[in-house]
Every structure is written in structure tokens, then in C-alpha cells.
N, C-alpha and C positions, 0 to 999 in steps of 0.2 A: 433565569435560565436562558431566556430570549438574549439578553445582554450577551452573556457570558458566551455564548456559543457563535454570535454575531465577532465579537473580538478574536475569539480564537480562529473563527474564519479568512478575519480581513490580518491582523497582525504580522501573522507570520510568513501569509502568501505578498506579504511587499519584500520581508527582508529574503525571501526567496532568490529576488532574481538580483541582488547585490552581489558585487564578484568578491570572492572570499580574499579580504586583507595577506593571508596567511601562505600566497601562491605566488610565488616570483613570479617577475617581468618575461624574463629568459624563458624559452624555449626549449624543454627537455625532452629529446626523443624520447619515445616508446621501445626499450630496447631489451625487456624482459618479459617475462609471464606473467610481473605484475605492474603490468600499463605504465610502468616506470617509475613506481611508487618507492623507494630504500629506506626500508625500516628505521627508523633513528629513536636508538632508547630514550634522547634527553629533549625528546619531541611530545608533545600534548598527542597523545595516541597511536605514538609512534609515527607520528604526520601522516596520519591519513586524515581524507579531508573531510569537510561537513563542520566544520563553524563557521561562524559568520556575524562578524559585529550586528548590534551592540552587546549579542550575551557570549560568544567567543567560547575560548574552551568552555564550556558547561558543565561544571561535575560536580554537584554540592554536598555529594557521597566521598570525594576523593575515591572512586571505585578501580580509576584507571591509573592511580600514585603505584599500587601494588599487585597490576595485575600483568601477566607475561603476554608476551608477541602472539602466540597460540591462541590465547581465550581473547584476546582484543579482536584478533579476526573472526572469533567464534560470535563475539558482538555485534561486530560491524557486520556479519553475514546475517546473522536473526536482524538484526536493525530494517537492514535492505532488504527482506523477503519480506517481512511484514509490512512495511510502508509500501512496497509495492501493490501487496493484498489490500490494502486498506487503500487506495488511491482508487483503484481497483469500486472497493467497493461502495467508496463516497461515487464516484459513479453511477454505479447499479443502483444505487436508491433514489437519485436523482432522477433520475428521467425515465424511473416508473411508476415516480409517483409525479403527481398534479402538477405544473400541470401543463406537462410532457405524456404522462402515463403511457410510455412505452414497452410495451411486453412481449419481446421476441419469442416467449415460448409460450402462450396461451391468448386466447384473443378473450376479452376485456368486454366484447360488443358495447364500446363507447362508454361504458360507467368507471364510476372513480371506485376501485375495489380496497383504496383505504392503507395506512400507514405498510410501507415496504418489511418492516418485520414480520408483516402476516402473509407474505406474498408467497413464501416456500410452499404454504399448505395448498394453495391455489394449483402450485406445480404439481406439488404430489398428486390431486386430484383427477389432475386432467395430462400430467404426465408422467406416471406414476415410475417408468423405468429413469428417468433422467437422472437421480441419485445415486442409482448402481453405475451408472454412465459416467457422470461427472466425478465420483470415486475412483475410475478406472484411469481417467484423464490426470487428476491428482498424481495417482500412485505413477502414471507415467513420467508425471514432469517429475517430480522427486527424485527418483531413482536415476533420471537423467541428469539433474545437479550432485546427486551425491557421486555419480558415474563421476562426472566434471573434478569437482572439489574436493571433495571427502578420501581419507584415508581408508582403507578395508579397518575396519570393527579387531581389534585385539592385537595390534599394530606392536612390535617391541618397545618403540617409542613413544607409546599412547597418544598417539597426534590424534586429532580428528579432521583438522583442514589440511592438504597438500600445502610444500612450501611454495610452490609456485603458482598458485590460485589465489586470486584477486579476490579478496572477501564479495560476492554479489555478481559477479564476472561470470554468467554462465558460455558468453559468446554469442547470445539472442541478438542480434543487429541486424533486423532485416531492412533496414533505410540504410543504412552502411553509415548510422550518425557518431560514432565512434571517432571521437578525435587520434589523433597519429602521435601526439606528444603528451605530457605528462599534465602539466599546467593546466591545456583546455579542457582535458579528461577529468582533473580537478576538478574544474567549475562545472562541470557539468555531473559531476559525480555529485559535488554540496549539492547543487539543482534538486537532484536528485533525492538525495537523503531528508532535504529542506519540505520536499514538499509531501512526501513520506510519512515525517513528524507531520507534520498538519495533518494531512489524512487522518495517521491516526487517533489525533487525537479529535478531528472533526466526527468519525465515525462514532466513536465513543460517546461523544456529546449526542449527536442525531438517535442513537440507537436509547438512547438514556433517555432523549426528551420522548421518544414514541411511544418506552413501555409504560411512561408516568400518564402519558394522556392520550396515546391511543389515537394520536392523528398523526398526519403527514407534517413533514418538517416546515414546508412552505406556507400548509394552514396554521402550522404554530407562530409563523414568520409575520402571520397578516399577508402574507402576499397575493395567496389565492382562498378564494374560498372556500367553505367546507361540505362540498358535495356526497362524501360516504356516505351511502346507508348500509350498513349490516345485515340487511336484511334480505342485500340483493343476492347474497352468495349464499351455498359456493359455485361458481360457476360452472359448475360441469353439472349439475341441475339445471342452471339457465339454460344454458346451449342446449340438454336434450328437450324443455319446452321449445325453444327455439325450431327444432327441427319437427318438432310432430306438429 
């Protein structure tokens, strides 16, 4: 498990940053709603981007020989919210556990409180409204991409994405990192999709190796040692000894 999870770490985060074969030299302005992208039926996903030698189109389902411009965007849109969430969340388990143990929402008082899957109970404990909060934040960004992209629900056409919405394009660029032409938008779109797929399938791996053994990824690593005790929690116990 150690192996397997160590490769799917390092593998796929090199061919990440290779400039996708698949993206002419030339220079094509951004001169539509979708970053410049033109559908081409007799294109490996209608040419949108995200392969990248050496496994290139990917498709060992053939899923995408028979499937129409509508549901390929409806793919590439779940593809790109999810890697984004999952980049996301190989993050947050990182550097709150070991041996970072960083907890922006409950203070730790310096002990190692043990593999990141157990960490919500922690919040509930000592933050118990955060959930109804962090649901409301949810339901905002949502509703603000379906505003964006999404068709109104019973549509004559049964669409579900607008035609002129960039699968993943909600307009978030507050660095204003957004290339001007199609090509660089490209590369930085596979960037993007590339490192996505890792996530998710890193998190996958992380969240799999904690429930089987109940430690921290870096203690499974060897890298840091295994400080948990179970027995320090939960912490909103502590803290009220702490206070009296």
C-alpha cells in the first residue's frame, strides 16, 4: 500500500507539467464564451484538452466514440469540480496532520490528535455550528455555477450545460492568471485537469490507507513518528481542564 500510493504520488505529478503534444504552436485568440475552444466532432473529446503523452487520449471504455458534445461537457464539468475538491482536499489532510498539524478551526494545545479522517468529530465538538455554515457556503457556490453554466431544469431542449459555457469556467480569476489565447489556456487547463486526476486519486489512496490502519499518512510514510494517543481526546474536554 506504502508503494502503491508513493507511485501514484510521484507518476503522474511529473507528466503534469509536460506541454500537451495535442496544442499547436500558433496562437489562437480567445474570441468566444468558450476560451476559444471549437468543438470538432472528429477530435478525441471534441478537442478539449487534458491528455498528455505517454497515455494520451485515455479511454479504455471507448465511452467517448459514442457519446454527444452535451454529455462530454457534462464530463469534463464533474471531471473539473471534483479534482478541484480533491486537490482541495489532499491539502487539508496534509498540513493537519503530522507533522504540520495545522488546525485553523480548533487549537490542538500542541498534541498530534491522529489521522485527518477523524478530525470533523474534533470540529463538531468544539465547533459545532461550522457544518450548518459550511453547508450554506456550499449551497452558495453551487447555485452560483449552476447561475453561470447550467440550463434552467425542463428546458425544451433538455440541455443541462449553456452552449457557450466552458465546461469548469465559472470566471473565479482573482490573480487575473487566465491566458488571452486558446493554446496557453490549453496548457494550463491539462495543468489543471492533470493534477486533479492525481488528487483524486491521491486522496482515495490517503483516505483508504487511514481507515485500514488508523494513522496518519506520513506515519504510514515512515516519515514522522507516531505521536497519537487516543486517549488525549476529545478536545473540548481538554481545553475545559485546561481552563479550570
Amino acid at each position: 500500500m506504502k508503494f502503491s500510493l508513493v507511485v501514484s504520488l510521484l507518476l503522474p505529478a511529473a507528466s503534469a507539467f509536460v506541454t500537451p503534444k495535442s496544442i499547436a504552436a500558433s496562437k489562437t485568440s480567445i474570441a468566444n464564451d468558450l476560451n476559444g475552444w471549437q468543438p470538432d466532432p472528429n477530435e478525441f473529446a471534441y478537442g478539449l484538452p487534458g491528455a498528455l503523452d505517454p497515455v494520451g487520449n485515455f479511454d479504455p471504455l471507448n465511452i467517448s466514440e459514442n457519446t454527444s458534445l452535451s454529455q462530454m461537457k457534462q464530463y469534463r464539468e464533474a471531471e473539473t469540480t471534483h479534482g478541484r475538491v480533491a486537490m482541495l482536499a489532499v491539502i487539508g489532510f496534509l498540513v493537519t496532520e503530522a507533522p504540520l498539524s495545522f488546525h485553523p478551526l480548533f487549537n490542538a494545545a500542541g498534541r498530534d490528535i491522529g489521522p485527518a479522517i477523524r478530525h470533523l468529530d474534533e470540529v463538531r465538538a468544539t465547533a459545532p455550528f461550522f457544518f450548518e455554515a459550511l453547508a450554506l457556503v456550499i449551497g452558495g457556490l453551487e447555485l452560483t455555477r449552476a447561475l453561470k453554466g447550467w440550463e434552467t431544469p425542463g428546458n425544451d431542449e433538455e440541455k443541462i450545460l449553456k452552449d457557450d459555457y466552458y465546461p469548469g469556467d465559472i470566471g473565479f480569476d482573482p490573480l487575473n492568471l487566465k491566458p488571452d489565447n486558446f493554446d496557453e489556456f490549453a496548457i494550463m487547463s491539462t495543468k489543471e485537469l492533470q493534477h486533479g486526476r492525481l488528487a483524486m486519486l491521491g486522496i482515495a489512496g490517503i483516505v483508504a490507507q487511514e481507515l485500514v490502519n488508523s494513522k496518519e499518512i506520513f506515519v504510514t510514510l515512515g516519515l514522522v513518528p507516531d505521536t497519537f494517543d487516543a486517549s488525549n481526546l476529545p478536545i473540548e474536554t481538554y481545553s475545559t481542564l485546561l481552563r479550570e
